[in-house]
TORKOL-4160 file (C-alpha; in steps of 0.2 Angstrom, whole numbers, padded with zeros to 4 digits, m for minus):
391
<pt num="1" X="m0278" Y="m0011" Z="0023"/>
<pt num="2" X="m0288" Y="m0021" Z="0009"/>
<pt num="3" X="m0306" Y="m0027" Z="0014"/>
<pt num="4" X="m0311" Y="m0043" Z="0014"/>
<pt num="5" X="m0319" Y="m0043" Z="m0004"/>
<pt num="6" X="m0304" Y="m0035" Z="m0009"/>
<pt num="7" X="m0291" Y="m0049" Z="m0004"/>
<pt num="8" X="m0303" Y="m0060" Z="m0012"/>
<pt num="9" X="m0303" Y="m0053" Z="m0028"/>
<pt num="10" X="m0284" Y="m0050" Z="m0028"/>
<pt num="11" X="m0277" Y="m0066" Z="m0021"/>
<pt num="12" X="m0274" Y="m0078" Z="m0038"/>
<pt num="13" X="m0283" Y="m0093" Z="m0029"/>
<pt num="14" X="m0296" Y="m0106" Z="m0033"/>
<pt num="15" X="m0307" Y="m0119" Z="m0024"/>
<pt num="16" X="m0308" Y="m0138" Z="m0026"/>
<pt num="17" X="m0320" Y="m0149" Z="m0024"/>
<pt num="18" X="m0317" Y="m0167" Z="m0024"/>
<pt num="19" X="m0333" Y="m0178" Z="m0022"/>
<pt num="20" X="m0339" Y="m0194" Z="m0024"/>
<pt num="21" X="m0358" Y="m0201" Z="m0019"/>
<pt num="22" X="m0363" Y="m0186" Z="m0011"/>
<pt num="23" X="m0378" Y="m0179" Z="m0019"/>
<pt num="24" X="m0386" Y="m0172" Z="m0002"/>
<pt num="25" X="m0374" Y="m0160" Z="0002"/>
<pt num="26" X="m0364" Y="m0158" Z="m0014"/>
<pt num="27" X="m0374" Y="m0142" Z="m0023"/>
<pt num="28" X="m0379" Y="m0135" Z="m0004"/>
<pt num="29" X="m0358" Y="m0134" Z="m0003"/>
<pt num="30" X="m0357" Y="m0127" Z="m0021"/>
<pt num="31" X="m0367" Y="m0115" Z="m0019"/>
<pt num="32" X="m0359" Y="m0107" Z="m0001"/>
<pt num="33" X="m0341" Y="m0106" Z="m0009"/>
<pt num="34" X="m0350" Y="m0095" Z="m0024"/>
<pt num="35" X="m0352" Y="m0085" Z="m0013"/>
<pt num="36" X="m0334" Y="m0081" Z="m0012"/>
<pt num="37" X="m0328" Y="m0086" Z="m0029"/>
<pt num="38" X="m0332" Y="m0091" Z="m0045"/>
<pt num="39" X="m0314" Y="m0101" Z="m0048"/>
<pt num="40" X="m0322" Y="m0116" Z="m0044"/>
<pt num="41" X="m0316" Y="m0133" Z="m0050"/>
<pt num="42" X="m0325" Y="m0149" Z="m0047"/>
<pt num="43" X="m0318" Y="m0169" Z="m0046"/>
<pt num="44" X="m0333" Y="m0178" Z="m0049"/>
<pt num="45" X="m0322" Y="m0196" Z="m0046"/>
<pt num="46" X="m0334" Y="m0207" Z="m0054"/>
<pt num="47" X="m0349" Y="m0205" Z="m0044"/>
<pt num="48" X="m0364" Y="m0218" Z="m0045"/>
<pt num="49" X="m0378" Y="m0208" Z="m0037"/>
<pt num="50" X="m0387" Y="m0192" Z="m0047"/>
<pt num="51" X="m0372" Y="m0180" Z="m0045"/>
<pt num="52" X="m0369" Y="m0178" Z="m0064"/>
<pt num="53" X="m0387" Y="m0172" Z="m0065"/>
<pt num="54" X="m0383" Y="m0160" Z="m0050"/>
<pt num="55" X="m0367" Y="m0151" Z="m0059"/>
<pt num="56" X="m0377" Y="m0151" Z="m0076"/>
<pt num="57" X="m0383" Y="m0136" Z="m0068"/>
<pt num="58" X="m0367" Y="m0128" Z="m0065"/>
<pt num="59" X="m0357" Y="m0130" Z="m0082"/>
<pt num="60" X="m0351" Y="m0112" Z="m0079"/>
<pt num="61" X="m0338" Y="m0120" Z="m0068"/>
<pt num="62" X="m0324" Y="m0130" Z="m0072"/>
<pt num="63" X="m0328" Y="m0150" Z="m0072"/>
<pt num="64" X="m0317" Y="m0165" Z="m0069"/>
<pt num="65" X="m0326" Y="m0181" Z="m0072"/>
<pt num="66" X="m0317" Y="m0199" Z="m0070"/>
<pt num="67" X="m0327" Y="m0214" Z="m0076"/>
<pt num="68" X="m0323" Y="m0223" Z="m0062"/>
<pt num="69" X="m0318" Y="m0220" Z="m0044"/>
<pt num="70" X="m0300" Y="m0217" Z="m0043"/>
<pt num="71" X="m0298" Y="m0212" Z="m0025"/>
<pt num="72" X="m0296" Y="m0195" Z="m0015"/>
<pt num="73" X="m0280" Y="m0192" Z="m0019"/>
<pt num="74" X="m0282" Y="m0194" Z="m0038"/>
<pt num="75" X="m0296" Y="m0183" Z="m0036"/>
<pt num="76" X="m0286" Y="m0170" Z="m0029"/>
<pt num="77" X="m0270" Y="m0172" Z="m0038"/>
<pt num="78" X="m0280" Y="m0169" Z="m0055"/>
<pt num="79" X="m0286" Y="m0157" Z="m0048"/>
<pt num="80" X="m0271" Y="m0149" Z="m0042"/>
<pt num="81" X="m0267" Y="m0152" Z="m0063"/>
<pt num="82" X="m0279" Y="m0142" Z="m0068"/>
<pt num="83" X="m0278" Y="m0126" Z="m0058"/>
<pt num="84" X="m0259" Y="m0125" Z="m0062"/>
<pt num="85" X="m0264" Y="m0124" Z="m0082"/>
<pt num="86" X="m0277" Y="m0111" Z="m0077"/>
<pt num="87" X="m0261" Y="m0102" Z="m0068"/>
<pt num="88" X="m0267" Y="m0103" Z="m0051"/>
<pt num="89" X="m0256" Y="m0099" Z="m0036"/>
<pt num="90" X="m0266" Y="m0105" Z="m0023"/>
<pt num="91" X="m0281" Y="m0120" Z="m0021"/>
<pt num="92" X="m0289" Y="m0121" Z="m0009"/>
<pt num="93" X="m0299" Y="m0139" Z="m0006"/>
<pt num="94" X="m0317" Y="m0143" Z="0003"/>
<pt num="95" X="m0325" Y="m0159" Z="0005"/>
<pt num="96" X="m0341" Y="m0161" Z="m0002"/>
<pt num="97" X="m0349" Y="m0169" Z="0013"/>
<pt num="98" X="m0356" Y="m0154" Z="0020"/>
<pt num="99" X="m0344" Y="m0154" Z="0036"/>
<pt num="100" X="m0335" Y="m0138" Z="0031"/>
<pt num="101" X="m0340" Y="m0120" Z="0030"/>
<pt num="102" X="m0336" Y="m0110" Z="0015"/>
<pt num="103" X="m0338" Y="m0093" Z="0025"/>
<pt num="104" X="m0322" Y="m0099" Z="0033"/>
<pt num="105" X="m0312" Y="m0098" Z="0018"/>
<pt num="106" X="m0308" Y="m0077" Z="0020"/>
<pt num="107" X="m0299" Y="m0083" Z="0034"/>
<pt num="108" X="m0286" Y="m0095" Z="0022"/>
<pt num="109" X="m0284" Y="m0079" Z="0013"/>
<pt num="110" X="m0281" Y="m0069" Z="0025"/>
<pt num="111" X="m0268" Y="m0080" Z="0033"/>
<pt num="112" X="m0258" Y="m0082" Z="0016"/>
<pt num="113" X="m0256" Y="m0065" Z="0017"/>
<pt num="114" X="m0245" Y="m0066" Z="0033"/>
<pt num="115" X="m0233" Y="m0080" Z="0024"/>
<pt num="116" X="m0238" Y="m0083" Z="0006"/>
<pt num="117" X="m0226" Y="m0098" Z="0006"/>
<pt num="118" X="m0236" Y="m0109" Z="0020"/>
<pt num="119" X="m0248" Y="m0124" Z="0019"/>
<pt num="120" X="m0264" Y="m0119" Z="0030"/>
<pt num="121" X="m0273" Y="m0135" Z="0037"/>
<pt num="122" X="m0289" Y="m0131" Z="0044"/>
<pt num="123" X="m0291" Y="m0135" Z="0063"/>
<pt num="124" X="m0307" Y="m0143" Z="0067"/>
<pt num="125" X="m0312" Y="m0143" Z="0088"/>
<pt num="126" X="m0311" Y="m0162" Z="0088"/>
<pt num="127" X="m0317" Y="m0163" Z="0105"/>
<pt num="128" X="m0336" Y="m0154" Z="0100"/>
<pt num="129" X="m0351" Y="m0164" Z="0102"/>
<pt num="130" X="m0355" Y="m0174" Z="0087"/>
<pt num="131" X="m0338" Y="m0180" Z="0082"/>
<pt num="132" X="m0335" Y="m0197" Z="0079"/>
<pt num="133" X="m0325" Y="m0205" Z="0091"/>
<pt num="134" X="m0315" Y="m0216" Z="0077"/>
<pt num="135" X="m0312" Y="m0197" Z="0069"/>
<pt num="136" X="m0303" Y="m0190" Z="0083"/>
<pt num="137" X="m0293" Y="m0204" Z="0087"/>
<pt num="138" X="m0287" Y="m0206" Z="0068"/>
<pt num="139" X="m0282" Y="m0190" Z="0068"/>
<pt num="140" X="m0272" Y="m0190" Z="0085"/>
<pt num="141" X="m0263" Y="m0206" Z="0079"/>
<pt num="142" X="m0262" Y="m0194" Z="0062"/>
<pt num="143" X="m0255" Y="m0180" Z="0070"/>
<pt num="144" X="m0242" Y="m0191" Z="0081"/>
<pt num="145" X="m0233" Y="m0199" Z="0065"/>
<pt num="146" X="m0234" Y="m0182" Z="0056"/>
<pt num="147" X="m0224" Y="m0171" Z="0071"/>
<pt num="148" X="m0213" Y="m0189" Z="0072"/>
<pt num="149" X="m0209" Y="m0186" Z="0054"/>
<pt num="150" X="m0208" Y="m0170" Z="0051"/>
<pt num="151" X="m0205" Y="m0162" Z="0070"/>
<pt num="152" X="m0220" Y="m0150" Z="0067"/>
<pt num="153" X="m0232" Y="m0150" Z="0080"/>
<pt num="154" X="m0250" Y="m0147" Z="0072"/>
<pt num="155" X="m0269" Y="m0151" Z="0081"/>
<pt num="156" X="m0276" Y="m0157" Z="0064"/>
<pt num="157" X="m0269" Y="m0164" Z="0051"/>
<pt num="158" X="m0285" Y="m0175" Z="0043"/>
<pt num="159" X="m0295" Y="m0160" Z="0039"/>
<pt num="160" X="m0298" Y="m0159" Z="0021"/>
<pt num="161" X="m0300" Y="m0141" Z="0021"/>
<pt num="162" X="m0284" Y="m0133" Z="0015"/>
<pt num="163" X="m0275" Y="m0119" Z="0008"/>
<pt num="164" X="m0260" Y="m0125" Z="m0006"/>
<pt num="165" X="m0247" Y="m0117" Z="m0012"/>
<pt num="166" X="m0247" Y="m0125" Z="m0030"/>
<pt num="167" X="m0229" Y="m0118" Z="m0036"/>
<pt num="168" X="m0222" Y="m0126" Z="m0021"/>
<pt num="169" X="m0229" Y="m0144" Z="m0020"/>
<pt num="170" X="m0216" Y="m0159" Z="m0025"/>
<pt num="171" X="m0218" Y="m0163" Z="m0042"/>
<pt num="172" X="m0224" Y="m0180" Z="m0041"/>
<pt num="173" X="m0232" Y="m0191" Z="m0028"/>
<pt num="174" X="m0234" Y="m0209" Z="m0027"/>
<pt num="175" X="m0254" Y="m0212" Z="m0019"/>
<pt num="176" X="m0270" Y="m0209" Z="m0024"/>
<pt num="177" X="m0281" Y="m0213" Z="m0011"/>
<pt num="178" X="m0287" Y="m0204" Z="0010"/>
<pt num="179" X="m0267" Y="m0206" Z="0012"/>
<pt num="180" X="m0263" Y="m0194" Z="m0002"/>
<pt num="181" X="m0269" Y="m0181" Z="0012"/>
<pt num="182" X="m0254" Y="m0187" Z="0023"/>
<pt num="183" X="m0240" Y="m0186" Z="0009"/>
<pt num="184" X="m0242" Y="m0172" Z="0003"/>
<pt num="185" X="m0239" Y="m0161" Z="0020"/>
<pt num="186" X="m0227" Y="m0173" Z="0025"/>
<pt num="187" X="m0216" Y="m0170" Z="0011"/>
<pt num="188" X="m0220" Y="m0154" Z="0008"/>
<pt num="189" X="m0213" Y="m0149" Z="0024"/>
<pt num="190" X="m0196" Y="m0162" Z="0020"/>
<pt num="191" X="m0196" Y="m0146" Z="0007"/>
<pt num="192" X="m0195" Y="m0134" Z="0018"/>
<pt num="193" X="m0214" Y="m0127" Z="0015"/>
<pt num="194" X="m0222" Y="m0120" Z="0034"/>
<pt num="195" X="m0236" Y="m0131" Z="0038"/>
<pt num="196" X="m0247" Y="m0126" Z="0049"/>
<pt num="197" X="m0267" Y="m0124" Z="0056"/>
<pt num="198" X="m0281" Y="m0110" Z="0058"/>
<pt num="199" X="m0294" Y="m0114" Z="0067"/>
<pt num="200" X="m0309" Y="m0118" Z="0059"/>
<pt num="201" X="m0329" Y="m0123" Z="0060"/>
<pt num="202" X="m0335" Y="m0141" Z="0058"/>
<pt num="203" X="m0351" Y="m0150" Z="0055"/>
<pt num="204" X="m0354" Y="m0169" Z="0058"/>
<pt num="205" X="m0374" Y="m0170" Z="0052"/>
<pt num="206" X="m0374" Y="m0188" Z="0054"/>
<pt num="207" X="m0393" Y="m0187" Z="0044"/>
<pt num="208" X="m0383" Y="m0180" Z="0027"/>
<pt num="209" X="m0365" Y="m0183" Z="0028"/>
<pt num="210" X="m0357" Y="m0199" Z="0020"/>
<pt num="211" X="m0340" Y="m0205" Z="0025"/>
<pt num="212" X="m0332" Y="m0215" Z="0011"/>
<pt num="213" X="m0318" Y="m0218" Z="0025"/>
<pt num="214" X="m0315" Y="m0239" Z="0025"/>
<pt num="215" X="m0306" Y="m0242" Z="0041"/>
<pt num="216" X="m0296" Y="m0257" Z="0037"/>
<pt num="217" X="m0292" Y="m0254" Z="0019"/>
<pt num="218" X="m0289" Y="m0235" Z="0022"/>
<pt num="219" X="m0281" Y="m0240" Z="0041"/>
<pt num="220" X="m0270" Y="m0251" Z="0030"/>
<pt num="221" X="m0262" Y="m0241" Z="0016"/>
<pt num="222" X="m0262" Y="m0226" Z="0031"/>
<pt num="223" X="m0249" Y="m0239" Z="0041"/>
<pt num="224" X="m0239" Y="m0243" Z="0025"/>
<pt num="225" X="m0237" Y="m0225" Z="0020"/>
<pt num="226" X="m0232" Y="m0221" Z="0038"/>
<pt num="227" X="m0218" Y="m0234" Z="0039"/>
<pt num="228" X="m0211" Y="m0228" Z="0021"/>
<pt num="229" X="m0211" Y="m0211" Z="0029"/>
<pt num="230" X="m0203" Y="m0213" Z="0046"/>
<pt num="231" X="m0188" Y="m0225" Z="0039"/>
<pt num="232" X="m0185" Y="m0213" Z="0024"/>
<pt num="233" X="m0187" Y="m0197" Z="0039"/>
<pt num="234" X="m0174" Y="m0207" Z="0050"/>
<pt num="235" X="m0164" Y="m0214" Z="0037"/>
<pt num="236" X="m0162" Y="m0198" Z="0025"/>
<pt num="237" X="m0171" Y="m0182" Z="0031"/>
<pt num="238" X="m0165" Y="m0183" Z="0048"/>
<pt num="239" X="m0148" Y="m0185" Z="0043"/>
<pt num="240" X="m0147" Y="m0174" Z="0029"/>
<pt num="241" X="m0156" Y="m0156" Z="0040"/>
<pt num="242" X="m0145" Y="m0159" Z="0053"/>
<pt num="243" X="m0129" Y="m0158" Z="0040"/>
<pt num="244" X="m0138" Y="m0144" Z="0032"/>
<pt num="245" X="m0139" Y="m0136" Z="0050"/>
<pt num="246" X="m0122" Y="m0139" Z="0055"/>
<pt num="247" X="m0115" Y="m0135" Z="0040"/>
<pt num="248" X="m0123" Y="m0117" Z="0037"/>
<pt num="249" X="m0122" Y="m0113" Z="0053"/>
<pt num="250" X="m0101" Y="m0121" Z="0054"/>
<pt num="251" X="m0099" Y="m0137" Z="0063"/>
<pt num="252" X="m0090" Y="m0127" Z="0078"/>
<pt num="253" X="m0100" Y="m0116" Z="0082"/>
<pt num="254" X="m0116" Y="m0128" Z="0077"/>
<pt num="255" X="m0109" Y="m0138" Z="0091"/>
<pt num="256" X="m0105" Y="m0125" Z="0104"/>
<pt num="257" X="m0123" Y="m0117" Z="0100"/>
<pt num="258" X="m0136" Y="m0131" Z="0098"/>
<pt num="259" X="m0127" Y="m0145" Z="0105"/>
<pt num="260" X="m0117" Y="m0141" Z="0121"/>
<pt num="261" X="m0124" Y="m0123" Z="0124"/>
<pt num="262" X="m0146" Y="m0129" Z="0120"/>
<pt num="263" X="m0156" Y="m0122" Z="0129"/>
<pt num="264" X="m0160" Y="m0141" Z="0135"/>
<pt num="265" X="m0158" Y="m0144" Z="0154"/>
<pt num="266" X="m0141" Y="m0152" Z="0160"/>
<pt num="267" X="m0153" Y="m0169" Z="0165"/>
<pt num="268" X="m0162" Y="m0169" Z="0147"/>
<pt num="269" X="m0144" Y="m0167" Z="0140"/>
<pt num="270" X="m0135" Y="m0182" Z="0151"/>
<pt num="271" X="m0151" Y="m0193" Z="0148"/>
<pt num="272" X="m0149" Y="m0190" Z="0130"/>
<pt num="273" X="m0131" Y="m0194" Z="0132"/>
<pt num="274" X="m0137" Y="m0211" Z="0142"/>
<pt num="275" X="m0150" Y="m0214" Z="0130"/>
<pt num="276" X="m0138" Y="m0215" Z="0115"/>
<pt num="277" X="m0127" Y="m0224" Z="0125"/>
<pt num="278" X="m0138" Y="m0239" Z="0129"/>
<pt num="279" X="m0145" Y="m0238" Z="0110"/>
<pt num="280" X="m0125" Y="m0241" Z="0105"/>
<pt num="281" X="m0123" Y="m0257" Z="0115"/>
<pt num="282" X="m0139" Y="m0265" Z="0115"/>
<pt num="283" X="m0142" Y="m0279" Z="0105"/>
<pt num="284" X="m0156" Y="m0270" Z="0090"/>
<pt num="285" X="m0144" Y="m0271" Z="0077"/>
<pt num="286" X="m0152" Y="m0263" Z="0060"/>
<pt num="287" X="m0167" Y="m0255" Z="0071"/>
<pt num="288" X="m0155" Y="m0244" Z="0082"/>
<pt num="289" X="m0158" Y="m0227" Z="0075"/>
<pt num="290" X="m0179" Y="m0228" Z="0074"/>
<pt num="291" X="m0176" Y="m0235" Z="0090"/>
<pt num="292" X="m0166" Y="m0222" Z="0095"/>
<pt num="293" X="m0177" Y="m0209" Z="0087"/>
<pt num="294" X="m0195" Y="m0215" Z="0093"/>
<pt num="295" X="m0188" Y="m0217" Z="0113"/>
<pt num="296" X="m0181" Y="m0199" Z="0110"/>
<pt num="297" X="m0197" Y="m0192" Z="0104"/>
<pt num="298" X="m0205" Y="m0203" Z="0117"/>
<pt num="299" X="m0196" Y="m0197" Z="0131"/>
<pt num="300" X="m0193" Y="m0177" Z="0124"/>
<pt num="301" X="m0174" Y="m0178" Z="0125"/>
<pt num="302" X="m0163" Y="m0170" Z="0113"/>
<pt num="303" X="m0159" Y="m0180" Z="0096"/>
<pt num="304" X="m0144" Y="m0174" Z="0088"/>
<pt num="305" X="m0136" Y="m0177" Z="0107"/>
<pt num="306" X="m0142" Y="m0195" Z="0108"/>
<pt num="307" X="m0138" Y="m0197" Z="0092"/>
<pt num="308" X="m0120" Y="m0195" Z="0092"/>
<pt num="309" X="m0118" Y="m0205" Z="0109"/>
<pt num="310" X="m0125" Y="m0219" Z="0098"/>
<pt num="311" X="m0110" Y="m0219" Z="0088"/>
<pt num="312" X="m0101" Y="m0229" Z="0101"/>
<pt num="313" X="m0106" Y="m0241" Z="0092"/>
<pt num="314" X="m0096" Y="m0235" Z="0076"/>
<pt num="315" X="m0089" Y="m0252" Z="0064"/>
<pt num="316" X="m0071" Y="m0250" Z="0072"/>
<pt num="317" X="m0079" Y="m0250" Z="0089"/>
<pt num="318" X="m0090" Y="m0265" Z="0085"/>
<pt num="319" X="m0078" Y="m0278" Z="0090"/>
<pt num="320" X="m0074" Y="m0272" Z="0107"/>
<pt num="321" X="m0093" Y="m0269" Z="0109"/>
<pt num="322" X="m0096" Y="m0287" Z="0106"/>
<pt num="323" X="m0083" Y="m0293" Z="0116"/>
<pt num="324" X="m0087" Y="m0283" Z="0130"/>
<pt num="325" X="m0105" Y="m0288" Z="0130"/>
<pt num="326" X="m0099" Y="m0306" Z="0126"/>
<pt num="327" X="m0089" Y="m0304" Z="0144"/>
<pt num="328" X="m0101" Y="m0296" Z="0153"/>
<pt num="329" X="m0114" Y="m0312" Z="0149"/>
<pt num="330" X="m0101" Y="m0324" Z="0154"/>
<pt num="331" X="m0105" Y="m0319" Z="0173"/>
<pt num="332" X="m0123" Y="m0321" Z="0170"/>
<pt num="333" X="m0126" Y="m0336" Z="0158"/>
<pt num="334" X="m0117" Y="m0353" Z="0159"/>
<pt num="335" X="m0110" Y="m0357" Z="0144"/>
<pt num="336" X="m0097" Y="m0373" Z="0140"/>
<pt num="337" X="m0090" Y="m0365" Z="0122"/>
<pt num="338" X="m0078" Y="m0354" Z="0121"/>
<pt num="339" X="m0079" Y="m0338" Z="0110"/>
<pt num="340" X="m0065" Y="m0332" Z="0101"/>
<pt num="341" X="m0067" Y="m0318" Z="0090"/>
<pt num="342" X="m0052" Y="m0320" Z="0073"/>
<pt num="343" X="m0057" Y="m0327" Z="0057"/>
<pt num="344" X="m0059" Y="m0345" Z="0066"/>
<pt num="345" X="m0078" Y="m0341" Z="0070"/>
<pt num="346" X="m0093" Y="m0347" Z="0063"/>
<pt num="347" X="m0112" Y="m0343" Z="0065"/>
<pt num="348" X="m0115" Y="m0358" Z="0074"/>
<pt num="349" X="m0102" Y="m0353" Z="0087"/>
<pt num="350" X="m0112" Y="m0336" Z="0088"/>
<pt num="351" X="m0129" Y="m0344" Z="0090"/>
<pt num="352" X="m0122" Y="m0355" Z="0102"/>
<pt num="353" X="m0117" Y="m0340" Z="0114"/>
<pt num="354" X="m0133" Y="m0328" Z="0106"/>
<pt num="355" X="m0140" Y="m0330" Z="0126"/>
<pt num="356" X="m0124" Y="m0323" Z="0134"/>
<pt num="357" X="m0122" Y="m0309" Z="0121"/>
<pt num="358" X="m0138" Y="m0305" Z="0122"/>
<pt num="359" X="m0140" Y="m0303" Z="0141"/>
<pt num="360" X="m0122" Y="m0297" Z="0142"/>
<pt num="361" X="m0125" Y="m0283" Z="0131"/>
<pt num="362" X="m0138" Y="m0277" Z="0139"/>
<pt num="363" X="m0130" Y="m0276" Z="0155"/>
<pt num="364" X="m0117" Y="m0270" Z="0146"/>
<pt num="365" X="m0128" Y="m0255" Z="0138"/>
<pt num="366" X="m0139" Y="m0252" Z="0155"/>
<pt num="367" X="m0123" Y="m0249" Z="0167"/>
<pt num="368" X="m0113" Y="m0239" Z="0154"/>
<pt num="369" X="m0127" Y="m0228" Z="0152"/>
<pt num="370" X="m0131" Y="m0224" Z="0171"/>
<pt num="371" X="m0113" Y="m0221" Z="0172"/>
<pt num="372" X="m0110" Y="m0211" Z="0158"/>
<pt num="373" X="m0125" Y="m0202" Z="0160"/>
<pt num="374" X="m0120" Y="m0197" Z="0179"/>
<pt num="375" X="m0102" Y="m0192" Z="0174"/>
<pt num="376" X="m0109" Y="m0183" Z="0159"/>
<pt num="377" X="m0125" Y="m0172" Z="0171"/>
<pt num="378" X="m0110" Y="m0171" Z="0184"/>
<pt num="379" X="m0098" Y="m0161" Z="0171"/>
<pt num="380" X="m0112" Y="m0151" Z="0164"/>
<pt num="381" X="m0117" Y="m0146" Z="0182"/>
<pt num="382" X="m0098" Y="m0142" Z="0184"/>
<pt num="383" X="m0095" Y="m0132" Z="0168"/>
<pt num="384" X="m0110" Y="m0123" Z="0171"/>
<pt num="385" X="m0106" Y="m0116" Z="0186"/>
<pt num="386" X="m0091" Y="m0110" Z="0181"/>
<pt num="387" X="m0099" Y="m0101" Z="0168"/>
<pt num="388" X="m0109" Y="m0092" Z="0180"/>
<pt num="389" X="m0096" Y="m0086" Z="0190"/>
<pt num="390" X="m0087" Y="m0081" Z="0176"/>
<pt num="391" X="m0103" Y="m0069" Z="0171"/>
């Protein structure tokens, strides 16, 4: 088995340090990761305090300066640049605020060792004394959309101390700024890249660090870039790994195994079947899948289940859902006009009986799916047994 200094010398890896306005912690951070390695590239993003006199003293190392400041993301994506023309495998990145501790960077190389094809995040003990409040609650909202998005489940996914697998990362990314951080797992996972933590130490000196974190702004572009994500996850990615899934595996048995036969409960299999039923009739046309999507991730049930109860709501069944529901309102809301679904109808004879199809179809969906759902738990329960006594 290799030593440490060993992997060290033999793994093709380099560090990056972005920073920007940090000239209390930055040659204090330079100097711990020396201690490791001397494949050291720094993103000086357009700093205003003395840190170009600081890395005058280090013009052994490789030096990235832009005139202004581009952002986080620009920063590292240059960066990224950089280490690919000096044939890197691996980056690995550090912020240059002090809150990270270079002697935790064997354990990044170690770990690569185990699955040279992963995305280490380092996992910080968000609960330690010291730790901003707005920091831990950033990153639980962080770590929500990002097992949403991607169905990993990780602790941290705001640290900015990673491990990269440069020959793996998508090609091109679209922002430049603390939301770059967020893209780039996101999608590399959509690529099929294992994306996960090692623990890690932290330090919040609150006397030397500087966060250049704006909460509104950054909170902002965080929110947009989250919305872009989910709708192209439910839209596209969802769709597109369960195919893959079904179609490696053989739509049969893909069915038989991880639909009918999961390892899901007969209750979590019938509520997922009452859950996609409901979605199918209610009323949120054009939201029904992310609705669909966020109550099953809400709720735990199982997706692809949910999902294809849904499609009672598939274009040739659209009419009968609609006139059921229309029906169903007519016992609930008065209503003096008279709806007839042929080519005779208008929008305004639609938004005159908008109330009763709206309450109707949600009637509708809410008793179909308590009784689907029962006759659904109630054949499972059947079929299971009969397995059993067949064993």
């Amino acid at each position: 088995m290799k030593s440490q200094q060993e992997l060290l010398r033999s793994t093709n890896y380099c560090v990056i340090v972005p920073t920007y306005n940090n000239q209390k912690t930055l040659k204090k951070v330079v100097d711990a990761v020396l201690d490791f390695t001397t494949n050291i590239i720094i993103v000086n993003d357009g700093s205003t305090d003395s840190t170009s006199e600081i890395l005058k003293s280090y013009s052994q190392l490789t030096q990235i300066h832009h005139p202004q400041n581009l952002g986080k993301g620009r920063a590292l994506r240059n960066g990224f640049r950089k280490a690919l023309e000096q044939n890197f495998q691996y980056a690995i990145t550090i912020d240059s605020d002090g809150q990270h501790f270079a002697s935790d960077i064997p354990k990044f190389i170690d770990e690569i060792q185990k699955e040279p094809n992963s995305l280490l995040i380092g996992s910080r003990n968000m609960t330690q004394e010291g730790v901003p409040k707005k920091s831990s609650f950033g990153n639980k909202f962080s770590n929500f959309w990002f097992k949403f998005e991607t169905g990993i489940k990780l602790d941290d996914t705001q640290s900015g101390f990673r491990l990269y697998p440069l020959l793996l990362l998508p090609k091109r990314f679209y922002t430049n700024k603390f939301e770059f951080e967020i893209e780039v797992i996101v999608r590399s996972a959509w690529k099929g890249i294992t994306v996960k933590n090692i623990p890690i130490q932290v330090l919040y000196d609150p006397a030397e660090r500087v966060s250049h974190f704006r909460p509104f702004r950054d909170f902002t572009r965080i929110s947009i870039l989250n919305t872009v994500l989910v709708t192209n996850a439910l839209l596209y990615i969802k769709p597109r790994d369960f195919f893959r899934k079904a179609k490696k595996k053989g739509f049969k048995k893909f069915f038989l195994e991880d639909i009918l036969e999961s390892n899901d409960s007969n209750f979590k299999k019938s509520a997922s079947i009452a859950l996609g039923i409901f979605i199918g009739f209610s009323p949120f046309w054009g939201f029904q899948t992310i609705l669909l999507f966020t109550f099953a991730a809400l709720f735990k049930l199982n997706k692809v289940i949910a999902y294809l109860a849904s499609n009672v709501s598939f274009p040739p069944f659209i009419p009968f859902v609609i006139y059921g529901s229309l029906k169903m309102g007519s016992f609930f809301v008065a209503n003096d006009s008279i709806l007839i679904l042929d080519s005779s109808l208008t929008f305004d004879d639609i938004q005159k009986n908008a109330t009763q199809y709206i309450v109707g179809s949600l009637i509708l969906a809410s008793v179909s799916a308590l009784i689907v759902g029962l006759i659904s738990y109630l054949l499972l329960t059947a079929f299971s047994q009969k397995a059993v006594e067949k064993i």
